[in-house]
C-alpha positions as CSV (number, residue, x, y, z in Angstrom):
1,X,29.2,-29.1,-2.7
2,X,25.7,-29.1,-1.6
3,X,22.4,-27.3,-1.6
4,X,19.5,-27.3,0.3
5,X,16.3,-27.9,-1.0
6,X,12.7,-27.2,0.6
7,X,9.7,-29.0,-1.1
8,X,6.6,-27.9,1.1
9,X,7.4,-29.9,4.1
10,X,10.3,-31.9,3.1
11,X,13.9,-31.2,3.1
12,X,16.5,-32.4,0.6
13,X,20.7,-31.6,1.0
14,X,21.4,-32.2,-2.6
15,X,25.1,-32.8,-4.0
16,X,26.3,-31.0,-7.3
17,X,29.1,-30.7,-9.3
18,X,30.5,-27.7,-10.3
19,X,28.5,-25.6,-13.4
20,X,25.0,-27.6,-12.8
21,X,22.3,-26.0,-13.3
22,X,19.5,-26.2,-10.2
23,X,17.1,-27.7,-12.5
24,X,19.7,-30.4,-13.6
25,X,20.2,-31.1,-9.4
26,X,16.2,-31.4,-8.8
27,X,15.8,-34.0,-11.8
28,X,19.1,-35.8,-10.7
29,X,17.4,-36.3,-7.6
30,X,14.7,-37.5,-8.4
31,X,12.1,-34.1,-7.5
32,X,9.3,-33.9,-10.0
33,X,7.3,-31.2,-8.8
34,X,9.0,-28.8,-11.0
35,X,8.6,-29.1,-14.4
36,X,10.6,-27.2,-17.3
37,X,8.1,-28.2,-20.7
38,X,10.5,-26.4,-22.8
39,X,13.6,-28.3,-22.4
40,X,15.2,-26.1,-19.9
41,X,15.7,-23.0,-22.6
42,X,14.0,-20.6,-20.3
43,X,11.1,-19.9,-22.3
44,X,8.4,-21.4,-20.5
45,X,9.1,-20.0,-17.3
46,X,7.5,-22.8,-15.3
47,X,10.5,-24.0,-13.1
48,X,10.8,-20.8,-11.2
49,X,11.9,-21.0,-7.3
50,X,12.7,-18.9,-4.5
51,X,16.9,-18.9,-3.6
52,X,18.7,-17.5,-1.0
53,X,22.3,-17.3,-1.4
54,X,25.5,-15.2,-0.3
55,X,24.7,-12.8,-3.0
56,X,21.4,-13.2,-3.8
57,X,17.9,-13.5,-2.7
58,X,14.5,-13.7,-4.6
59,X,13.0,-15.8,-7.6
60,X,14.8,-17.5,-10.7
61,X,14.7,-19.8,-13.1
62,X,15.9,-22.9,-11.9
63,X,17.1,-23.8,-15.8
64,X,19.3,-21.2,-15.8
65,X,20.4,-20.2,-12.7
66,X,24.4,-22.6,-11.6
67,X,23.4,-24.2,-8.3
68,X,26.0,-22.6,-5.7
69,X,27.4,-24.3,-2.4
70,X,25.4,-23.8,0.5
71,X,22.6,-22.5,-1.5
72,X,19.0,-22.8,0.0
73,X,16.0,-23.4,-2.8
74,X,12.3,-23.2,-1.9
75,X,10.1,-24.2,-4.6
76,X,7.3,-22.3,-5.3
77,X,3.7,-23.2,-6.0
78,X,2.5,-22.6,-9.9
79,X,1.0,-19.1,-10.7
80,X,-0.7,-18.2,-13.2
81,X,-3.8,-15.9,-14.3
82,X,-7.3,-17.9,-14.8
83,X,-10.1,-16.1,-16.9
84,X,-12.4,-19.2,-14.6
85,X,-11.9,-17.6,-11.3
86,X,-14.8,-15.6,-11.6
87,X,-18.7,-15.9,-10.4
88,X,-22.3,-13.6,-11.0
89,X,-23.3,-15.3,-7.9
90,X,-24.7,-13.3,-4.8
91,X,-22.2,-12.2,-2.3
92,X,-23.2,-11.4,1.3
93,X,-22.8,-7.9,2.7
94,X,-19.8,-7.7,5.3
95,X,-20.4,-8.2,8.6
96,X,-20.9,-4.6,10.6
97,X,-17.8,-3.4,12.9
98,X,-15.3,-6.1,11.0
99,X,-11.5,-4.7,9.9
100,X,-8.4,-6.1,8.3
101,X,-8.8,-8.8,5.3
102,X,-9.8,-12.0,4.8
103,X,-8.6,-14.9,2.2
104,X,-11.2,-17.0,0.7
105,X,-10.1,-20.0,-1.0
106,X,-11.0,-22.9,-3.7
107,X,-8.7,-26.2,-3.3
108,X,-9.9,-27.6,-6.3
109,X,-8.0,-30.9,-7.1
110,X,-7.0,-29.6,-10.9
111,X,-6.7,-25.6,-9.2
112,X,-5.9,-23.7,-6.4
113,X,-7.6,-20.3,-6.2
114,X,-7.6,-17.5,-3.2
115,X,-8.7,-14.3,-3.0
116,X,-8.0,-11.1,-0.4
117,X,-11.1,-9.3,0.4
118,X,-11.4,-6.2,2.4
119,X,-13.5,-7.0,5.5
120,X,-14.9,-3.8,5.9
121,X,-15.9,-2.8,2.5
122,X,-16.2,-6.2,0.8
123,X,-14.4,-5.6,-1.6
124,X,-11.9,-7.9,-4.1
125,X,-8.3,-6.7,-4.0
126,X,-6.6,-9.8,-6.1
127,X,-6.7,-13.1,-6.0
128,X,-3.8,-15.8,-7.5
129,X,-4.3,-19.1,-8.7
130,X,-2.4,-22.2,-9.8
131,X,-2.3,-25.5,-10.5
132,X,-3.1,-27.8,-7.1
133,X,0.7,-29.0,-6.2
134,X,-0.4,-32.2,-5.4
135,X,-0.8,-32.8,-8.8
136,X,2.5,-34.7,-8.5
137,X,0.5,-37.7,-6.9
138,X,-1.9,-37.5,-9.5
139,X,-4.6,-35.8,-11.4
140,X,-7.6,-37.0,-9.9
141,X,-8.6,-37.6,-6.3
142,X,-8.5,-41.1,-5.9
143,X,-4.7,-41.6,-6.6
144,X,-4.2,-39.0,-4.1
145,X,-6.3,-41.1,-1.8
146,X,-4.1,-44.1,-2.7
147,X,-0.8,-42.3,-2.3
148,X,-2.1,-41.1,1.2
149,X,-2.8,-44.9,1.9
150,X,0.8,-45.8,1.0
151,X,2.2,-43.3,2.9
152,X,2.7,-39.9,1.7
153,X,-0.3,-38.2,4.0
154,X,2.3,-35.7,5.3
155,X,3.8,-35.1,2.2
156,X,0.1,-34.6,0.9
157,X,-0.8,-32.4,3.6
158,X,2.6,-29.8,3.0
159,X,2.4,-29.7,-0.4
160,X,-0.9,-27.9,0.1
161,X,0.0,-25.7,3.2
162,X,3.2,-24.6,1.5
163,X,1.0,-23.3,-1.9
164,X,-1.3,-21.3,0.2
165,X,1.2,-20.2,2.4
166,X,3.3,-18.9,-0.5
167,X,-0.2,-17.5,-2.2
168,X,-0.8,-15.9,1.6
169,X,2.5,-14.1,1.1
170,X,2.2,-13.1,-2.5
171,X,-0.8,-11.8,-1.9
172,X,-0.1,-9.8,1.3
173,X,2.8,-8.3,-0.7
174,X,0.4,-7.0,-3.8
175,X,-1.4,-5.4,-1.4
176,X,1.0,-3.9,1.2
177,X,-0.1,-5.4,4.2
178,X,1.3,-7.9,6.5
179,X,0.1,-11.3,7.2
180,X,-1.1,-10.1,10.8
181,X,-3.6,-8.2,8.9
182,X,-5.2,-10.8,7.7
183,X,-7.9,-11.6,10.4
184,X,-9.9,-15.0,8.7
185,X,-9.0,-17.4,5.9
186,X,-11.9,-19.6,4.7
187,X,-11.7,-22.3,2.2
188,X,-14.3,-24.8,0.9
189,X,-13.4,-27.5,-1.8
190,X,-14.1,-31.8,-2.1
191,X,-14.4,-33.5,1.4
192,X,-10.9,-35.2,0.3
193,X,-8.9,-31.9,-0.5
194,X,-9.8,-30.4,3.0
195,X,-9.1,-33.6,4.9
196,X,-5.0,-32.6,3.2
197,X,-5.6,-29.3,4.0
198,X,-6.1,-30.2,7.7
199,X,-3.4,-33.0,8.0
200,X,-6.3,-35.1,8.4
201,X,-6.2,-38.7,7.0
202,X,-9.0,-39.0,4.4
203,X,-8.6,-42.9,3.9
204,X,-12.0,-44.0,5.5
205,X,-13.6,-42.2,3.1
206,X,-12.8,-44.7,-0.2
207,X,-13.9,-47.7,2.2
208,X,-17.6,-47.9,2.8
209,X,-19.5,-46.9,4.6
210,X,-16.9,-43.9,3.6
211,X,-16.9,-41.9,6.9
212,X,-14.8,-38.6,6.6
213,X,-12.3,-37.8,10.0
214,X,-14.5,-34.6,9.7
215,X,-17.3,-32.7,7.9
216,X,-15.5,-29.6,9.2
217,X,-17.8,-26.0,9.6
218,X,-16.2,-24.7,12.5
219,X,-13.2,-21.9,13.2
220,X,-9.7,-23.1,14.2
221,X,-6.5,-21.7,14.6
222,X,-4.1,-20.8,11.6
223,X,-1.2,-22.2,13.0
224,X,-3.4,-25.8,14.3
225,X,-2.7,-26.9,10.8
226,X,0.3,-25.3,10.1
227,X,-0.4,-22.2,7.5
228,X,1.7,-19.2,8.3
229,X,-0.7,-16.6,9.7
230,X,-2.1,-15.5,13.5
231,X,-5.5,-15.4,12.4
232,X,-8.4,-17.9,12.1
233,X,-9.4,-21.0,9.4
234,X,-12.9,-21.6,9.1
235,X,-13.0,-24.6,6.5
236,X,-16.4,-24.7,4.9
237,X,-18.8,-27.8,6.3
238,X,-19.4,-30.5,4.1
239,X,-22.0,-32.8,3.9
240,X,-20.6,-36.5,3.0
241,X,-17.2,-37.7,1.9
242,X,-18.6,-37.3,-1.7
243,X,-20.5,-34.0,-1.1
244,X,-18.1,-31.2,-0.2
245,X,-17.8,-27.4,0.9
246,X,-17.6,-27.0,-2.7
247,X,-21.2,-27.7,-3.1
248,X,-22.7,-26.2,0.1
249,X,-20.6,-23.2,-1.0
250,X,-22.0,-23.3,-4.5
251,X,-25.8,-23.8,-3.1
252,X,-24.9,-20.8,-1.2
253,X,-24.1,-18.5,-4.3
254,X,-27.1,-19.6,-6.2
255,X,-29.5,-19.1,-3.5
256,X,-31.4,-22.5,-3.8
257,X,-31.8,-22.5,-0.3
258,X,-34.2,-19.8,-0.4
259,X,-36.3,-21.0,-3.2
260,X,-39.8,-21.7,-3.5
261,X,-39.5,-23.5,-6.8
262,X,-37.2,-27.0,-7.4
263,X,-33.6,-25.3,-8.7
264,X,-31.1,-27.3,-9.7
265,X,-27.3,-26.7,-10.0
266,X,-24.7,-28.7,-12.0
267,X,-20.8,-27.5,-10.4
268,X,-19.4,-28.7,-13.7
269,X,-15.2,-30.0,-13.2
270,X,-13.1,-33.1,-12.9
271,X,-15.8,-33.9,-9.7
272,X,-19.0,-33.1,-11.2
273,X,-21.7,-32.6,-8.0
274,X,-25.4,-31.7,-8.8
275,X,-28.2,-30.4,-6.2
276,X,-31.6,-30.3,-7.0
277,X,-34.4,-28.7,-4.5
278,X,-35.1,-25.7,-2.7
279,X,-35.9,-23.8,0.5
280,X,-37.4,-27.2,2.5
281,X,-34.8,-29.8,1.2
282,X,-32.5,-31.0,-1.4
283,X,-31.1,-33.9,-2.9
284,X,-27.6,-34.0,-4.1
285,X,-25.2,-36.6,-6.0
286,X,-21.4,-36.5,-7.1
287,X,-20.2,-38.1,-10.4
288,X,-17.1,-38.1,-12.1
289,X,-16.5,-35.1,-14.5
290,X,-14.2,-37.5,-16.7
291,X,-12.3,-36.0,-19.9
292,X,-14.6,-32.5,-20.3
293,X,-13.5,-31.3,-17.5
294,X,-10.2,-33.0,-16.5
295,X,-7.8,-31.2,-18.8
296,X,-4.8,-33.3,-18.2
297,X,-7.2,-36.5,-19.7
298,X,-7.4,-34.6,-23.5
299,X,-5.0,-35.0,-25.6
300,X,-4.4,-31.2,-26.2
301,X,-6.9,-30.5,-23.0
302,X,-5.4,-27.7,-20.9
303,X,-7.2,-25.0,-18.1
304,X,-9.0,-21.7,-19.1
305,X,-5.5,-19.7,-19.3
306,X,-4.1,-18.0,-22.0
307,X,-3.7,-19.8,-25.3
308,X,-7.0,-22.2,-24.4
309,X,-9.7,-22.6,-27.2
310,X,-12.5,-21.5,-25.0
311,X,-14.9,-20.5,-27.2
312,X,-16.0,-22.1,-31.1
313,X,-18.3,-20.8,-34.0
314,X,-19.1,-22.2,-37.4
315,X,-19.9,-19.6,-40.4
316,X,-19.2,-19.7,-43.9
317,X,-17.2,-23.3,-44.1
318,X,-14.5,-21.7,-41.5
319,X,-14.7,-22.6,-38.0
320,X,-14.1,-19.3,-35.4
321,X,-12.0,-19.8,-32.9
322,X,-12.3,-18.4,-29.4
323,X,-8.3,-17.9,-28.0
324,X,-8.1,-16.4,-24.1
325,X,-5.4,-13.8,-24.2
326,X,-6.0,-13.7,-28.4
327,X,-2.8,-15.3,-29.0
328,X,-1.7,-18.6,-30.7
329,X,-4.0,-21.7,-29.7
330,X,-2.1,-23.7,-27.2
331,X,-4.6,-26.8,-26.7
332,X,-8.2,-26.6,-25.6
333,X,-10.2,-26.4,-22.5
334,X,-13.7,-27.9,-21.7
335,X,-16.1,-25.2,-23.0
336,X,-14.2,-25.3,-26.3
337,X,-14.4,-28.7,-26.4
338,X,-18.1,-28.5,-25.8
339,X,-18.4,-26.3,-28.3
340,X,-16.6,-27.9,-31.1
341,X,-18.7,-31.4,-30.6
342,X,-21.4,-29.4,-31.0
343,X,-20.4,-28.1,-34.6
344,X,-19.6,-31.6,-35.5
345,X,-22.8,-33.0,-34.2
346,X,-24.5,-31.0,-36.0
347,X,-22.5,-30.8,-39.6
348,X,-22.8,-35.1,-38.6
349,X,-19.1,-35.4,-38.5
350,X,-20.0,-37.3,-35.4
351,X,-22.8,-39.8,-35.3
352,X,-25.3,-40.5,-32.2
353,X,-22.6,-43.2,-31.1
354,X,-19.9,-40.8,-31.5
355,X,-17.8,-41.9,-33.9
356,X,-16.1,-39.8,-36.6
357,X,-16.8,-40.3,-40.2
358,X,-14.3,-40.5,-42.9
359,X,-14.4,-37.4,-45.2
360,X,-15.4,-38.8,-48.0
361,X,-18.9,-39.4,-46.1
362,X,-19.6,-36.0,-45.1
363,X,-21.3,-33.6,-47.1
364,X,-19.9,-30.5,-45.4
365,X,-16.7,-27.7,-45.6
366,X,-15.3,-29.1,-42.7
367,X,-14.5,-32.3,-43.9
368,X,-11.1,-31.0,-45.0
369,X,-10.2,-31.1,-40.9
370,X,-10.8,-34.9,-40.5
371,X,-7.7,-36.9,-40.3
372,X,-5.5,-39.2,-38.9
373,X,-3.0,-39.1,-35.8
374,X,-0.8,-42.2,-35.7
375,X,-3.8,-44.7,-37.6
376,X,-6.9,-42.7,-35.3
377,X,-9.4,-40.6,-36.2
378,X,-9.1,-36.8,-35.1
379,X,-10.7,-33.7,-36.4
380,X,-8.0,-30.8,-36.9
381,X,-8.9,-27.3,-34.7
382,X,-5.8,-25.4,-36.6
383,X,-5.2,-25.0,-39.9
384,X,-1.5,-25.8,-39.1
385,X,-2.8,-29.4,-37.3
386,X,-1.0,-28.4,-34.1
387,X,-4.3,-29.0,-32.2
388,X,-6.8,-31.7,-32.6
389,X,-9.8,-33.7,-30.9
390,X,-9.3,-37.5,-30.9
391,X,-11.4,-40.2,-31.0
392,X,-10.4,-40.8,-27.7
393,X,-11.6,-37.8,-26.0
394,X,-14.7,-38.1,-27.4
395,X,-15.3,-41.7,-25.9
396,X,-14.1,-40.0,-22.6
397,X,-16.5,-37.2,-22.9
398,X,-19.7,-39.2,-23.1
399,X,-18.5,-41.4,-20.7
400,X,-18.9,-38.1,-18.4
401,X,-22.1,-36.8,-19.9
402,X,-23.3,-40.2,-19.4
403,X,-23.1,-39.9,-15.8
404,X,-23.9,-36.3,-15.6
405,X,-26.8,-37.5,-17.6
406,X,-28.2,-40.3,-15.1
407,X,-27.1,-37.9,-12.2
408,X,-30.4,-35.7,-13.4
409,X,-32.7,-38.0,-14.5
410,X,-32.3,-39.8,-10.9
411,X,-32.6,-36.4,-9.0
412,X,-35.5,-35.4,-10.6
413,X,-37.3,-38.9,-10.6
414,X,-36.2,-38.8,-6.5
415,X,-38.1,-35.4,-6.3
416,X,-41.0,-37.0,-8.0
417,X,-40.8,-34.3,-10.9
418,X,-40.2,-34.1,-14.3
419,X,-37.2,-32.0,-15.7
420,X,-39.3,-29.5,-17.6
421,X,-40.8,-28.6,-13.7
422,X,-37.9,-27.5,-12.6
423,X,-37.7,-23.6,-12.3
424,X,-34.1,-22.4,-13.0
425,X,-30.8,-24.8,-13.6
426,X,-27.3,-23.0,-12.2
427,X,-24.3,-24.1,-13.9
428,X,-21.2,-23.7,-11.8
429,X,-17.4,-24.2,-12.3
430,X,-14.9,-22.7,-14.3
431,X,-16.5,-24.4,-17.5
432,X,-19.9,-22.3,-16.1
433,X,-18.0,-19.0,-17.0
434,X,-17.5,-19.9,-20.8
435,X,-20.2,-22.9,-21.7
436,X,-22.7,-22.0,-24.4
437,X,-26.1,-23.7,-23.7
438,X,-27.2,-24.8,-26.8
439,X,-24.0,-27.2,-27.3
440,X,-24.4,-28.3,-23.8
441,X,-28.1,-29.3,-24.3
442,X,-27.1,-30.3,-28.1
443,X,-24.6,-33.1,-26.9
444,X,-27.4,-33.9,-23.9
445,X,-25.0,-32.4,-20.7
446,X,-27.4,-30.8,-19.7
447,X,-31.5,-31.5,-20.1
448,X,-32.6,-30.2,-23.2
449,X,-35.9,-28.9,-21.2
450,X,-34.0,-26.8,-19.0
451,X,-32.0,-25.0,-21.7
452,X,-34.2,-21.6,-21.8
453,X,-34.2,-21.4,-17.7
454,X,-30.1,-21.5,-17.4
455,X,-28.2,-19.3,-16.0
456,X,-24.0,-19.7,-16.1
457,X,-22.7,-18.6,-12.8
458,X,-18.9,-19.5,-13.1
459,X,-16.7,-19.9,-9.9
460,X,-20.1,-20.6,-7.5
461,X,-17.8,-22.4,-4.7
462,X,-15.1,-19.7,-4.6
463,X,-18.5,-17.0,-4.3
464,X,-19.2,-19.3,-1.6
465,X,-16.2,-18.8,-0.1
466,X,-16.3,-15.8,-0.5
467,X,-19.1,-15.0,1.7
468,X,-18.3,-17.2,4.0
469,X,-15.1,-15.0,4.6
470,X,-17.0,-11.9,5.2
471,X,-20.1,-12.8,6.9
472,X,-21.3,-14.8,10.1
473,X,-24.7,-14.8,8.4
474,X,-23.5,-16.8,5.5
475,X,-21.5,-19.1,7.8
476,X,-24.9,-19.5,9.4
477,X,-26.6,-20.3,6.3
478,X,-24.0,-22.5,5.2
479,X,-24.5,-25.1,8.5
480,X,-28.4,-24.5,7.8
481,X,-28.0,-25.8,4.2
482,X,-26.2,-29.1,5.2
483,X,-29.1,-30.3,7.2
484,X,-31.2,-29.3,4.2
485,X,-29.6,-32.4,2.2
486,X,-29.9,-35.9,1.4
487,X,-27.2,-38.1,-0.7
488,X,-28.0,-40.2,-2.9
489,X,-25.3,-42.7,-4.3
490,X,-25.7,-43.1,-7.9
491,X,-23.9,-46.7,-8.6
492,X,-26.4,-48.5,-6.6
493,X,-29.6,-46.6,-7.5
494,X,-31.8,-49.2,-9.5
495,X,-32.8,-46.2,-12.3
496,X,-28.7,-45.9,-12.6
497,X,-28.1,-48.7,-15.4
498,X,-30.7,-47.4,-18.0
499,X,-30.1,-43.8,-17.8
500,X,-26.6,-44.3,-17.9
501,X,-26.4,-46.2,-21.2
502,X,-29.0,-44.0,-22.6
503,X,-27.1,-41.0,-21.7
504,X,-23.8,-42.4,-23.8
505,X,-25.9,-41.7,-27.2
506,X,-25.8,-38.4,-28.9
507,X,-29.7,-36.9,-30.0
């Protein structure tokens, strides 16, 4: 007996035996992009996939659904609800005389978000989002990039058409229209994740003088690249192979480009990219957003969905836990986790190298949290020690602010200014929506100078987007910015070193 299995691009036939569960077929063969975290007891409902069958068609849980002979099995792209899809950013007007809908979409390298807009009216009808489903080559960009280099640059390129063509279709159905309806599809995202999208090989890009294929910007044909639609793709321009549509879309929400004074914005994720400049030019760098941002790279690090610590206060010896969805804390994402650092900064749980004392040296409430995971040092976030910070993930995180750190100092020395000159600071990404900015100046991730004149924007790139799917002028505006900026490569800028390795200390 067999059953056919579709996983984006590639096709499996898969033998079974008789009472197997389709779960138990996909791991025997060897298929990890579907995962099952509770055992296969169909309570986590993460292995769901599309079947068609003699006597059934429509979703399931592969856990508990037999596999049957001659069975066909699509699986389906993670969705879930995000509270970081959102921005305050400025949204061009529609075009005049437009119809039909739009999708506007972020291919983050953690998350995938879209959106269907209403051309005429501009307005948001609902939007999906889910983990990136290349995840299965890795978390971060560069092992994509390797797995691409060894090969699996078509695999890498369906993964990603088949998650927004199955978002294209989910969302089309929420709404009641067909997929002929929709008229444009724009996305922005890293250099890296729209080369995939475009079945373009990104590979010169991690060898220097790292030249993209493309810095994209221009309209193109659905069904060119192989998404499932009759209407047009206009992917975002970048600037560099390290300076994406992500931040051009970003600058675009926070209107730096028509500024008199310097702005700077900080797209805070696992690729951090800061901008710093206004209306006649701008300089712009990319570092690594390490473990802050990266939830995979926490020990109990997880996105800004429901069960995520996004959110903690300190009053009376108890610590106040923010929950999204105000149910039982699952883990913690990165504004949490900026949060709580914070708390212990300040009650000097931590010291200015980071380390965390032993109880029995701190002369505060929360010493009763400290403790010890397998001989290392955590601090406790739950009473019932389900959920913890290491000392790990604190060596990660200034690792990240260290770089963030350098990545401001250099900008504003390259602008000849100091930070306290600088007019307004954005702050961008999911971790934008929930950040508080006294912890983020506190722990020195952003400049302490700038803490009065920040303003949280959230989801800038998907804003971005967002306007770029409704309006030629913000298309316009988006190929005006790129020739606003100039790169500059942190690793080999002489200031790099020192502002690096004084960024690693906490104040």
């Amino acid at each position: 007996m067999m059953i056919t299995v579709f996983e984006g691009t590639t096709k499996y036939e898969l033998p079974f035996s008789e009472g197997q569960t389709i779960l138990s077929v996909l791991q025997q063969a060897g298929i990890k992009s579907i995962t099952a975290p509770c055992g296969g007891k169909g309570t986590c409902r993460k292995c769901t996939v599309y079947v068609r069958s003699d006597d059934f068609e429509g979703s399931c849980l592969s856990c508990t659904t037999l596999a049957k002979d001659r069975m066909v099995v699509e699986i389906v792209p993670e969705v879930r609800f995000s509270y970081a899809d959102q921005s305050d950013g400025d949204i061009y007007p529609p075009t005049p005389g437009q119809d039909g809908y739009a999708m506007a979409c972020d291919i983050g390298t953690a998350t995938v978000i879209c959106q269907l807009i209403d051309l005429k009216t501009g307005e948001l009808l609902s939007r999906i989002s889910g983990s990136n489903s290349q995840r299965i080559f890795g978390s971060d960009v560069l092992s994509r990039l390797t797995a691409a280099e060894e090969g699996h640059s078509e695999e890498l390129h369906g993964l990603i058409l088949q998650q927004i063509n199955y978002y294209i279709g989910q969302l089309c159905r929420e709404a009641g229209i067909k997929r002929k309806d929709i008229r444009l599809l724009t996305a922005c995202g890293n250099t890296i994740m729209l080369h995939f999208l475009a079945g373009l090989d990104p590979a010169k890009i991690s060898i220097a003088p790292f030249t993209p294929v493309s810095l994209f910007g221009e309209m193109m044909n659905g069904h060119d690249i192989g998404l499932d639609f009759e209407g047009k793709v206009y992917l975002c321009p970048a600037v560099s192979g390290f300076i994406g549509a992500d931040v051009l879309c970003g600058i675009l929400t926070c209107g730096i480009q028509k500024s008199d004074g310097k702005a700077m914005m900080i797209d805070l994720g696992s690729n951090t990219e800061l901008v710093l400049g206004n209306k006649g030019n701008m300089t712009a760098c990319a570092v690594d957003g390490g473990a802050a941002f990266k939830a995979s790279l926490l020990e109990h690090g997880m996105t800004a969905s429901e069960g995520a610590i996004a959110g903690v206060k300190y009053a009376d010896g108890e610590l106040l836990l923010e929950v999204l969805g105000a149910v039982k804390p699952k883990g913690i994402c990165g504004s949490g986790f900026i949060d709580m650092l914070g708390i212990l900064l300040e009650e000097e749980i931590l010291d200015e190298m980071g380390h965390i004392a032993e109880p029995d040296e701190v002369d505060s409430p929360l010493s009763r949290y400290i403790g010890e995971e397998d001989g290392r040092p955590v601090f406790y976030l739950t009473e019932d020690k389900t959920v913890f910070i290491s000392q790990a993930d604190i060596s990660k995180f200034q690792l990240a602010k260290a770089a963030i750190y350098a990545g401001t100092q250099i900008l504003a020395e390259e602008n000849g200014l100091t930070l306290s000159k600088i007019s307004r600071l954005f702050l961008g990404g999911g971790f934008g929506s929930f950040a508080h900015r006294r912890n983020s100046a506190l722990l020195g991730l952003i400049p302490q100078e700038c803490k009065g004149k920040t303003v949280k924007l959230g989801n800038v790139a998907l804003a971005g987007a967002v306007s770029a799917a409704v309006s030629e002028e913000a298309r316009n505006e988006l190929a005006r910015i790129r020739q606003l900026i100039r790169v500059i490569d942190l690793p080999t800028h002489p200031s790099f070193s020192d502002a690096y390795t004084e960024g690693m200390f906490f104040e």
